[in-house]
C-alpha beads as a LAMMPS data file, in Angstrom:
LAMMPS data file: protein, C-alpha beads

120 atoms
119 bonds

1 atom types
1 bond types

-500.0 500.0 xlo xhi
-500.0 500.0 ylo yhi
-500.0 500.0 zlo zhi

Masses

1 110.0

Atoms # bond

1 1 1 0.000 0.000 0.000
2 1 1 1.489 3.632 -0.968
3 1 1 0.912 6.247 0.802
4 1 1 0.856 9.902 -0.657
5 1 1 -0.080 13.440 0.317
6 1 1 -1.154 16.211 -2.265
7 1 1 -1.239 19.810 -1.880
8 1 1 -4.873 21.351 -3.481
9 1 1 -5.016 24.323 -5.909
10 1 1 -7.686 26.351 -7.159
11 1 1 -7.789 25.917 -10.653
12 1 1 -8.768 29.556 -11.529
13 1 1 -5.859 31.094 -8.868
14 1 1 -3.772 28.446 -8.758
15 1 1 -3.488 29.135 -4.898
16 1 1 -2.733 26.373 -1.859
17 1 1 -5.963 26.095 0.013
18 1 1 -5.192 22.953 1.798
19 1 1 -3.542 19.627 1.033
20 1 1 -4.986 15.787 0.891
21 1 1 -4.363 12.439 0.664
22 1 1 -4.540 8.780 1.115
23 1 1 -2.775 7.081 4.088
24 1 1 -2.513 3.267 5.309
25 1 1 -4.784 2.635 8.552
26 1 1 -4.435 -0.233 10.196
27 1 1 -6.443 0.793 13.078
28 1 1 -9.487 0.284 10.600
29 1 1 -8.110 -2.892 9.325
30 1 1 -5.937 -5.020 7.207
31 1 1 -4.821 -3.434 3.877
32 1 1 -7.642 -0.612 4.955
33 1 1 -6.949 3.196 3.792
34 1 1 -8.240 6.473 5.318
35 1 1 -8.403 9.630 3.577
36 1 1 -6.513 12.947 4.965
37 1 1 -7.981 16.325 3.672
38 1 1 -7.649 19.929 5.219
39 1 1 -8.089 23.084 4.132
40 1 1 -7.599 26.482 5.088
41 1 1 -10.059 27.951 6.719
42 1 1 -11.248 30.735 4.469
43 1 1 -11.842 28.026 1.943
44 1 1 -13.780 25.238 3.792
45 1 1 -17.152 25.651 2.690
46 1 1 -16.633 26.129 -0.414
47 1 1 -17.441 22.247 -2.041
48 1 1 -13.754 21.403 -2.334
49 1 1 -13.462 18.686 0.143
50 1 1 -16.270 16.738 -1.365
51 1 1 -14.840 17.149 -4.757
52 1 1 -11.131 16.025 -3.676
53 1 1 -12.602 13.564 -1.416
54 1 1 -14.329 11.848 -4.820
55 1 1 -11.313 12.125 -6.654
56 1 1 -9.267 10.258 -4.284
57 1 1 -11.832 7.377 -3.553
58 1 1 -12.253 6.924 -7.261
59 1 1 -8.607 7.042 -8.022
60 1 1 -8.128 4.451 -5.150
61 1 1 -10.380 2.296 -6.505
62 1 1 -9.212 2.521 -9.724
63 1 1 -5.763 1.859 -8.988
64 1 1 -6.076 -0.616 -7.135
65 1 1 -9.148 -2.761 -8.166
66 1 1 -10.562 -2.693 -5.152
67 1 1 -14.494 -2.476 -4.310
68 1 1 -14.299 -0.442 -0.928
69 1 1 -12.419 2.188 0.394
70 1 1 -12.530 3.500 4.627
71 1 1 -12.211 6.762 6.106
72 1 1 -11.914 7.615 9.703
73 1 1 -13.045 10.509 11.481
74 1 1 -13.842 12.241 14.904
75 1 1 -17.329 12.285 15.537
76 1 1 -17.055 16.123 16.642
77 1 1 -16.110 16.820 13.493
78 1 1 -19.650 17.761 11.800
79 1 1 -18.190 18.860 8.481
80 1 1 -16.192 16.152 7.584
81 1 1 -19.288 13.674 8.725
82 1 1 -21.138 15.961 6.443
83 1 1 -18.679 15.251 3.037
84 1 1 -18.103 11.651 3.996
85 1 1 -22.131 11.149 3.531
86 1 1 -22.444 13.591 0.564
87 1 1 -19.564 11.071 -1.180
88 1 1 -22.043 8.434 -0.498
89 1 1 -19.977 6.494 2.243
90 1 1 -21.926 4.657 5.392
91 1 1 -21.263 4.660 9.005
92 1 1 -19.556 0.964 10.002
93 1 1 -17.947 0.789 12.953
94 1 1 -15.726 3.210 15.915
95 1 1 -12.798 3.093 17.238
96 1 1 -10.144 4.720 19.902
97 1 1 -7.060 5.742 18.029
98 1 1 -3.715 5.953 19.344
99 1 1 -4.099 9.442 21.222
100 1 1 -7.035 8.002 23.112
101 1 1 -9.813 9.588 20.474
102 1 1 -12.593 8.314 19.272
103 1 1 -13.182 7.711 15.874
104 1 1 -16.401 6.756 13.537
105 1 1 -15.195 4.319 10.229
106 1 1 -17.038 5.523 7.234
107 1 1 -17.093 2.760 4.452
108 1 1 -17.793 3.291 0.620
109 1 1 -18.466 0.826 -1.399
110 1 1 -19.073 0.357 -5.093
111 1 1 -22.421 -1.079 -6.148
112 1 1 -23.875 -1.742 -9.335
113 1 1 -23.501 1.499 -11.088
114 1 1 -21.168 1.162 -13.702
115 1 1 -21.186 4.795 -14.849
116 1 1 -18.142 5.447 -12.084
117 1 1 -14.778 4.774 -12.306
118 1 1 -13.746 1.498 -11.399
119 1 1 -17.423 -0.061 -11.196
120 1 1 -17.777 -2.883 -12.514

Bonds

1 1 1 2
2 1 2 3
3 1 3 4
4 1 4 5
5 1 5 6
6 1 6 7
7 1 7 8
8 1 8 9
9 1 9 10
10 1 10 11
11 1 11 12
12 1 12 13
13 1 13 14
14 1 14 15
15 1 15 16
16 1 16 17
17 1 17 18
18 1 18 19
19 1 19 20
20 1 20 21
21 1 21 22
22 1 22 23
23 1 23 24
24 1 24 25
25 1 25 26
26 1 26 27
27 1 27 28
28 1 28 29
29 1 29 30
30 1 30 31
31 1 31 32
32 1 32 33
33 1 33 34
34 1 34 35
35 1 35 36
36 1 36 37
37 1 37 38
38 1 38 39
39 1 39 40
40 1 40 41
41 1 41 42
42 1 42 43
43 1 43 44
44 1 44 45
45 1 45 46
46 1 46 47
47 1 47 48
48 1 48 49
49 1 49 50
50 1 50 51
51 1 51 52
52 1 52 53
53 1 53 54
54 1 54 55
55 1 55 56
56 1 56 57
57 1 57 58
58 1 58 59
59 1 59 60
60 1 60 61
61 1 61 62
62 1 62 63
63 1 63 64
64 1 64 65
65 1 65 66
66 1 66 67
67 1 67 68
68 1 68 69
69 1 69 70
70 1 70 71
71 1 71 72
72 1 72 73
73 1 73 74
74 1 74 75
75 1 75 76
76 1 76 77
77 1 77 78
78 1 78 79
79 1 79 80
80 1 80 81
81 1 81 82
82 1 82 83
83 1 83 84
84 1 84 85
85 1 85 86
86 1 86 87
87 1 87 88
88 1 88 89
89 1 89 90
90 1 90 91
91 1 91 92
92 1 92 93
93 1 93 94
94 1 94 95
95 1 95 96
96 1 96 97
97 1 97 98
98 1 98 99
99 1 99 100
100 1 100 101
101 1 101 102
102 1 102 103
103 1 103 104
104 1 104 105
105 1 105 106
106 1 106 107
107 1 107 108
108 1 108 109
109 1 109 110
110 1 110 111
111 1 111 112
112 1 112 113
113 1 113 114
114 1 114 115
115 1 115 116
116 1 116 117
117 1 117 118
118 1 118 119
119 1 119 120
């Protein structure tokens, strides 16, 4: 499993307004991923962490062949909770991490809809 970090651009301004990207937890599970995303906070709010959130579950899957991806987050954390379900993923599971937090799994998985990437 690689991980990798990205910083994010506007298009338009080409200006940092936060970085993302996919990291190996095994606190979830075997071989499971979680997604890392923040942004500045003039720009939250603006429909960028949905849209970077999508295009790093779809390039996961795509790359990788697989049919689910995870994503961990604090339950305090309202706006993520809010992305994770506008991306389509489902509540699974919780856990405590390693600094004694706890954490809600959010799993997507790809169904029959072949009109995403990697769908089958």
């Amino acid at each position: 499993m690689m991980d990798s970090l990205y910083i994010v651009e506007t298009v338009s301004e080409c200006v940092s307004v936060g970085y993302a990207g996919i990291l190996e937890n095994t606190s979830i599970g075997e071989n499971e991923i979680d997604f890392l995303i923040a942004f500045l906070p003039v720009y939250q709010g603006n429909g960028y962490g949905s849209e970077v959130l999508e295009l790093l579950r779809d390039r996961w899957i795509t790359q990788t062949h697989s049919n689910h991806c995870t994503a961990s987050v604090q339950p305090r954390n309202e706006k993520s909770v809010k992305i994770l379900k506008q991306c389509d993923f489902q509540k699974t599971g919780e856990y405590v991490d390693l600094y004694n937090y706890k954490r809600h799994i959010y799993r997507y998985d790809i169904d029959t809809d072949t009109s995403q990437p990697g769908r089958q």
